[in-house]
N, CA and C atoms as a LAMMPS dump frame, in Angstrom:
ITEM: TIMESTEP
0
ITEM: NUMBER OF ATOMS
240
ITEM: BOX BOUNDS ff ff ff
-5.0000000000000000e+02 5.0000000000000000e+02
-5.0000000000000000e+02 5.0000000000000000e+02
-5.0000000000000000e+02 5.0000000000000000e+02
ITEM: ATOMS id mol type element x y z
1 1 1 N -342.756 175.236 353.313
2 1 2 C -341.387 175.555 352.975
3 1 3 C -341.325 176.342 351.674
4 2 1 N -340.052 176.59 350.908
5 2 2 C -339.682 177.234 349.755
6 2 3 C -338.901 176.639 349.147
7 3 1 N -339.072 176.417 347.652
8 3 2 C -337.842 176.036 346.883
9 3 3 C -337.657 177.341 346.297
10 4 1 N -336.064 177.332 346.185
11 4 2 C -335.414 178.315 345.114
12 4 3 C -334.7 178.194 344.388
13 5 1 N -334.806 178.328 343.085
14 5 2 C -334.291 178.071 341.914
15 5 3 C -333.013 179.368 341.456
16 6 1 N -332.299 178.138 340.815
17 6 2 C -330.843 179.288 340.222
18 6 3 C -330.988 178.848 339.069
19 7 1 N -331.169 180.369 338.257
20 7 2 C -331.125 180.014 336.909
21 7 3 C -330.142 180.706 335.993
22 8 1 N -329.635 180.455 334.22
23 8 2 C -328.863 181.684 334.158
24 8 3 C -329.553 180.947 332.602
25 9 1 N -329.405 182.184 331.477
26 9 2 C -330.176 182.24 330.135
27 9 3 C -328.887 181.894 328.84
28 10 1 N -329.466 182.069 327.948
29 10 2 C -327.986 181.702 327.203
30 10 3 C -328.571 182.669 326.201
31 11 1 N -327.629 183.826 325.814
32 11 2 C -328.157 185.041 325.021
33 11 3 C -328.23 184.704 323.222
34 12 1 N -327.237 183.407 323.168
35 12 2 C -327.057 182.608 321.929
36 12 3 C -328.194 182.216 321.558
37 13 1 N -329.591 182.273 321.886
38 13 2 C -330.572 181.162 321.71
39 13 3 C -331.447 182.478 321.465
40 14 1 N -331.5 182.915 322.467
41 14 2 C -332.805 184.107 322.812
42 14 3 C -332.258 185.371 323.01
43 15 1 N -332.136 186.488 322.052
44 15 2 C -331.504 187.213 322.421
45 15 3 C -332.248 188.645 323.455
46 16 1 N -333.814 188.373 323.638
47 16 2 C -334.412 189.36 324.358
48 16 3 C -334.054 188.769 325.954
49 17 1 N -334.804 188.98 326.9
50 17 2 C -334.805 189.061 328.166
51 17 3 C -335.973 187.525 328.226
52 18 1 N -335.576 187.905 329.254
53 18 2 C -336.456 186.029 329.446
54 18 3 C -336.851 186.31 331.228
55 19 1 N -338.641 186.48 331.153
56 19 2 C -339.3 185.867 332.417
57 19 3 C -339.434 184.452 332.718
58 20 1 N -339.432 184.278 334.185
59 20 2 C -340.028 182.912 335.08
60 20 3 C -340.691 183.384 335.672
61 21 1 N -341.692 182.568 335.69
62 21 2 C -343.062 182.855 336.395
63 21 3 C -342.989 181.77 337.604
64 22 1 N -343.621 181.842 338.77
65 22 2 C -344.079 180.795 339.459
66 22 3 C -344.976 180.855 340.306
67 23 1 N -346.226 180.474 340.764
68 23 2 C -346.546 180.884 341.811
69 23 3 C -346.887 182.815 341.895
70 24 1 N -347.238 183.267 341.214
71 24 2 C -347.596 184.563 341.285
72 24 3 C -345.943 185.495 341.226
73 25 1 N -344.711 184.274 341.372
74 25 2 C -343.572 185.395 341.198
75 25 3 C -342.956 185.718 340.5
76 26 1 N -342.179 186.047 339.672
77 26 2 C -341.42 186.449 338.81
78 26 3 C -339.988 187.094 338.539
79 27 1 N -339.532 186.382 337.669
80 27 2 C -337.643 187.206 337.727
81 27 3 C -337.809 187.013 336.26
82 28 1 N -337.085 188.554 336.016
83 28 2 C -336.385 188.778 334.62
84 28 3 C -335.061 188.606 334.475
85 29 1 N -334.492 187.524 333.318
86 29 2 C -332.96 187.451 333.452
87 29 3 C -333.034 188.334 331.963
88 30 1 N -332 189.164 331.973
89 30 2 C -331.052 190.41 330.824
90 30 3 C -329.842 189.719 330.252
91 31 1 N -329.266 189.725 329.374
92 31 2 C -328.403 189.457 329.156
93 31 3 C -327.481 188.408 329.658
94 32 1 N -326.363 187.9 330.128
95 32 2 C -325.729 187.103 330.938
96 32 3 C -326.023 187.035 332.383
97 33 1 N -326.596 187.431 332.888
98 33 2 C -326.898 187.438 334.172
99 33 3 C -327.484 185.817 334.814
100 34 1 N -327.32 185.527 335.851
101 34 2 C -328.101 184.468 336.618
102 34 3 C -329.14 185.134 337.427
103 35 1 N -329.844 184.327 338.01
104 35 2 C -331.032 185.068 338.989
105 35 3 C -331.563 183.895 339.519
106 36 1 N -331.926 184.27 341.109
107 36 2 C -332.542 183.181 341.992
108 36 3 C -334.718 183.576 341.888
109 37 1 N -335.13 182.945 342.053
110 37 2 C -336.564 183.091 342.321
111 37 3 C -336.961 181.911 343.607
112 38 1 N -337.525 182.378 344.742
113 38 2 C -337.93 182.038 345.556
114 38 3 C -339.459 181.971 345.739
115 39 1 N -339.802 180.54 345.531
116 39 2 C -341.26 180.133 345.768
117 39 3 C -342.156 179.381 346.828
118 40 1 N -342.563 180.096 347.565
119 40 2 C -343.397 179.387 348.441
120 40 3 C -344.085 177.705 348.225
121 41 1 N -344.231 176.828 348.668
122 41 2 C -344.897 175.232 348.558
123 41 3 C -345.863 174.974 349.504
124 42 1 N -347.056 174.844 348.329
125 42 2 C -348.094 174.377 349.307
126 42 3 C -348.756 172.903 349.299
127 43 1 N -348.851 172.227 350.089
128 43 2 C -349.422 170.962 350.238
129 43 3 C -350.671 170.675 349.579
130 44 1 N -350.391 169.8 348.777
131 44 2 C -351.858 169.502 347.826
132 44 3 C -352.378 167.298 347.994
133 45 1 N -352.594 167.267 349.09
134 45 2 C -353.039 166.208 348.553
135 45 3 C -351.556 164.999 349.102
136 46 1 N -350.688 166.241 350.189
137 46 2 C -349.164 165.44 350.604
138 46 3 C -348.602 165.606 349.781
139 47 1 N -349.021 166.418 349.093
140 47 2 C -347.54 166.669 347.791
141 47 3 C -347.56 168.148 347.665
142 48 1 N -346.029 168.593 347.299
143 48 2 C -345.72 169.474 347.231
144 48 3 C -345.16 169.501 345.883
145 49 1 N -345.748 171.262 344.85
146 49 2 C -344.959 171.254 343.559
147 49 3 C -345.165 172.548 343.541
148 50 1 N -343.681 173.115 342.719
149 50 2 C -343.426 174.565 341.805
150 50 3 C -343.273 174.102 340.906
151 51 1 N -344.68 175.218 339.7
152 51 2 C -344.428 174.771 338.612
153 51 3 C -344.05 176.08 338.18
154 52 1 N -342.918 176.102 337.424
155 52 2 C -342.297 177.449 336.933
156 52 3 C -342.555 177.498 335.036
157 53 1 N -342.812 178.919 334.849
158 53 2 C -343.134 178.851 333.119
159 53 3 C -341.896 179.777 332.639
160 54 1 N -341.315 179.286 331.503
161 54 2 C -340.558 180.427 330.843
162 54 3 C -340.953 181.168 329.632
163 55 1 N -341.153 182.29 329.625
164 55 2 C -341.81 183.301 328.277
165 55 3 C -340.307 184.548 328.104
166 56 1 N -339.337 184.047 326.804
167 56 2 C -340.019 183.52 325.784
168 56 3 C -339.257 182.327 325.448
169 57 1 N -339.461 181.306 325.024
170 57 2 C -338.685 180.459 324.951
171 57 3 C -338.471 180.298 322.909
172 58 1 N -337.584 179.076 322.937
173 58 2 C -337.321 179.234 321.228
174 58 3 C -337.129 177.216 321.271
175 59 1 N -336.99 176.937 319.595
176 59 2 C -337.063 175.872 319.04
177 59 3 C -336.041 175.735 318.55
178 60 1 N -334.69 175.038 318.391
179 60 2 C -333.487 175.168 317.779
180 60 3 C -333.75 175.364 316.265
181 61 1 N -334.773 174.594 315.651
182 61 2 C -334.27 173.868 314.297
183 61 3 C -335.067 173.127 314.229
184 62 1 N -335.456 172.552 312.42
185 62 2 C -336.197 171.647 312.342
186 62 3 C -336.053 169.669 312.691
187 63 1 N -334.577 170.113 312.857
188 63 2 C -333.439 168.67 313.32
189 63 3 C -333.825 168.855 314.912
190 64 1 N -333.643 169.772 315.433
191 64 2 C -333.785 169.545 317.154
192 64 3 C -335.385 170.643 317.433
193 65 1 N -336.605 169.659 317.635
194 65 2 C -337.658 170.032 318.143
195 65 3 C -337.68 170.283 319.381
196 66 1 N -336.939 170.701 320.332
197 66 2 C -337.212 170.694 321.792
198 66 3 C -337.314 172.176 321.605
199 67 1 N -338.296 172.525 322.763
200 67 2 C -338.518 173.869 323.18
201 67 3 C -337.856 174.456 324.826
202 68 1 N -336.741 175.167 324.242
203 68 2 C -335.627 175.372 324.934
204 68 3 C -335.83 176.917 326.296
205 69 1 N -335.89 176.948 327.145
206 69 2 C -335.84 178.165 327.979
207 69 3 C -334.387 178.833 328.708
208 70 1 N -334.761 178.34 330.084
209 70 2 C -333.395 179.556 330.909
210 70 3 C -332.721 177.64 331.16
211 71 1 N -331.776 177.733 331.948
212 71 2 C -330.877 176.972 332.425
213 71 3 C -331.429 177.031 334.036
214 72 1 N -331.693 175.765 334.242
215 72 2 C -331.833 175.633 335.435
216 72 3 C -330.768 174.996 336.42
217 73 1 N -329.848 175.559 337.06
218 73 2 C -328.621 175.748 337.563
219 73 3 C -329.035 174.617 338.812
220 74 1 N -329.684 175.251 339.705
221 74 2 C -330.125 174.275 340.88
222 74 3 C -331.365 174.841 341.624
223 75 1 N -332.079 173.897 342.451
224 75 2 C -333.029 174.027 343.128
225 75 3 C -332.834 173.867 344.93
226 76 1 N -332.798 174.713 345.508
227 76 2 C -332.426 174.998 346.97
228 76 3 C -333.912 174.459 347.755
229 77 1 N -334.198 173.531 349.131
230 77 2 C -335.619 173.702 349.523
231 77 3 C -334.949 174.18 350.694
232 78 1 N -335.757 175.06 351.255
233 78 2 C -335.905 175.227 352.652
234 78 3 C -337.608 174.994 353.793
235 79 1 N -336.932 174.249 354.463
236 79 2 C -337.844 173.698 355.101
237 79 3 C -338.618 174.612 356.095
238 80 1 N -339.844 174.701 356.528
239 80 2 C -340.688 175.765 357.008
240 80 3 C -340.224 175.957 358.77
Protein backbone atom coordinates (compact mmCIF):
# COMPACT_ATOMS: atom_id res chain seq x y z
CA UNK A 1 0.00 0.00 0.00
CA UNK A 2 0.84 3.91 0.34
CA UNK A 3 0.63 6.38 2.98
CA UNK A 4 0.25 10.03 2.11
CA UNK A 5 1.04 12.71 4.05
CA UNK A 6 -0.46 16.45 4.12
CA UNK A 7 1.76 18.80 5.19
CA UNK A 8 1.90 22.73 5.33
CA UNK A 9 5.28 24.85 6.83
CA UNK A 10 5.00 27.86 8.96
CA UNK A 11 7.20 30.70 7.21
CA UNK A 12 7.37 32.32 10.96
CA UNK A 13 9.92 29.70 12.05
CA UNK A 14 11.86 28.95 8.81
CA UNK A 15 11.85 31.39 6.45
CA UNK A 16 13.67 29.32 3.41
CA UNK A 17 11.82 26.43 1.68
CA UNK A 18 11.65 23.23 3.49
CA UNK A 19 12.25 19.49 1.90
CA UNK A 20 10.60 15.96 3.00
CA UNK A 21 12.29 13.24 2.16
CA UNK A 22 10.89 9.68 2.27
CA UNK A 23 11.59 6.68 0.81
CA UNK A 24 13.67 8.05 -2.14
CA UNK A 25 10.73 10.90 -2.52
CA UNK A 26 10.60 14.24 -2.04
CA UNK A 27 8.38 17.57 -1.86
CA UNK A 28 9.48 21.08 -1.51
CA UNK A 29 7.05 23.32 0.47
CA UNK A 30 7.73 27.53 -0.57
CA UNK A 31 6.29 29.80 1.29
CA UNK A 32 2.57 29.17 2.58
CA UNK A 33 1.82 26.48 0.55
CA UNK A 34 0.67 22.80 1.75
CA UNK A 35 1.87 19.74 -0.20
CA UNK A 36 0.94 16.00 -0.24
CA UNK A 37 3.94 13.33 -0.62
CA UNK A 38 2.99 9.90 -1.48
CA UNK A 39 5.03 6.90 -0.20
CA UNK A 40 5.07 3.51 -1.09
CA UNK A 41 5.12 0.67 2.29
CA UNK A 42 7.04 -2.13 2.41
CA UNK A 43 6.70 -5.07 4.75
CA UNK A 44 9.57 -5.60 7.06
CA UNK A 45 9.26 -8.26 9.42
CA UNK A 46 4.85 -7.64 9.30
CA UNK A 47 5.41 -4.25 9.81
CA UNK A 48 5.00 -1.53 7.84
CA UNK A 49 6.86 2.16 8.26
CA UNK A 50 7.46 5.72 6.44
CA UNK A 51 10.06 7.33 7.83
CA UNK A 52 9.98 10.92 6.56
CA UNK A 53 13.09 13.57 7.26
CA UNK A 54 12.69 17.33 7.27
CA UNK A 55 15.84 19.57 6.04
CA UNK A 56 15.83 22.39 7.26
CA UNK A 57 14.42 22.37 10.40
CA UNK A 58 15.05 25.11 13.46
CA UNK A 59 15.16 25.20 17.48
CA UNK A 60 12.82 27.87 18.99
CA UNK A 61 15.01 29.12 21.83
CA UNK A 62 17.03 28.26 24.59
CA UNK A 63 13.52 27.93 26.83
CA UNK A 64 11.93 25.58 24.09
CA UNK A 65 14.61 22.82 22.89
CA UNK A 66 12.43 20.97 20.48
CA UNK A 67 13.54 20.69 16.96
CA UNK A 68 10.67 21.94 14.98
CA UNK A 69 9.91 21.05 11.01
CA UNK A 70 6.72 21.20 8.49
CA UNK A 71 3.22 20.55 10.11
CA UNK A 72 1.99 17.38 9.64
CA UNK A 73 -1.70 17.95 8.68
CA UNK A 74 -2.70 14.19 8.12
CA UNK A 75 -1.68 10.85 6.97
CA UNK A 76 -4.00 9.11 4.21
CA UNK A 77 -3.19 4.92 3.78
CA UNK A 78 -4.27 3.36 0.84
CA UNK A 79 -4.46 -0.11 0.75
CA UNK A 80 -2.70 -2.16 -2.20
Amino acid sequence: GTVTAQMSRDPNLISRPQTVRADGRSVTLNSNNDATLTVPLHPRNGVCRAVFTVTPTAVPGAADPRVLGVHFLEFRYAAP
